[in-house]
N, C-alpha and C positions, 0 to 999 in steps of 0.2 A: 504494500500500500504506500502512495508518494505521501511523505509528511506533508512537505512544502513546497510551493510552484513561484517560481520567477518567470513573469509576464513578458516580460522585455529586457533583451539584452544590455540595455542601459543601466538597468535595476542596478542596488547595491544593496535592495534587500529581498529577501525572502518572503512569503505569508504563510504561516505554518495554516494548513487543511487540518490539523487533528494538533492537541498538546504533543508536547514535544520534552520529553524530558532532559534534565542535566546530564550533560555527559554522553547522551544519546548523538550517532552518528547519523546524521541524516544525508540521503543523496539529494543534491540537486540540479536539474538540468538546465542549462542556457543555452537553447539553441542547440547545437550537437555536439556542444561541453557537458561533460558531466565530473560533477564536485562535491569529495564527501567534504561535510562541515561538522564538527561535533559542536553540542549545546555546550555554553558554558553556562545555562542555566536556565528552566525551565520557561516554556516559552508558551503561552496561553492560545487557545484557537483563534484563528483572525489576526493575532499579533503580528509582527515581524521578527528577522533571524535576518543579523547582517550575514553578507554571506563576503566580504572582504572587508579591511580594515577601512573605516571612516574617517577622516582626521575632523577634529574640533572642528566648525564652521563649517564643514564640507554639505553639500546639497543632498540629501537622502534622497534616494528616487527609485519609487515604487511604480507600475504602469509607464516604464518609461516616462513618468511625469517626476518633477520633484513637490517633496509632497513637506520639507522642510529643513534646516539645520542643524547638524548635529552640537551639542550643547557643550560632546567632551569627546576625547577620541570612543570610539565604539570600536571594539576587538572582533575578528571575525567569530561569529557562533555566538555572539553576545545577544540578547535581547534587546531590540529597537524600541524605545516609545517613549508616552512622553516623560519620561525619567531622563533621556536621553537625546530628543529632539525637541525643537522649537518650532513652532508652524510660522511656516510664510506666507501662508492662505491669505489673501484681504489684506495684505499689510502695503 
């Protein structure tokens, strides 16, 4: 069963389809890349799972859209939200 689906090869995140535990290896495909990721920490259904390192400030981009800035570096397999992002929606 796929944990997580990247929409768009732009993405720098993941959407977990099911919980995702710590530590848990997840595959994910971009395009006809395929990347194991391990959880560093359990990651909620609907959430996100970077799936490469973020630097502070860097654009989060989900659906190939950017959906906001990262608040602090994000490690890959780290849980994405808003602990961790800033939305740029409307601003």
């Amino acid at each position: 069963m796929r944990k997580a689906i990247v929409i768009d090869s732009k993405d720098n995140v993941a959407t977990a389809l099911t919980e995702i535990s710590s530590g848990e290896v997840v595959e994910i495909k971009i395009g006809k890349i395929v990347k194991n990721i391990q959880a560093k920490s359990t990651i909620p259904f609907g959430h996100k799972l970077a799936i490469k390192r973020i630097e502070k400030g860097e654009a989060v981009i989900k659906y190939g859209e950017t959906i906001g800035r990262a608040t602090r570096t994000i490690e890959e397999g780290e849980h994405a939200h808003i602990h961790n992002i800033e939305s740029t929606r409307g601003r």
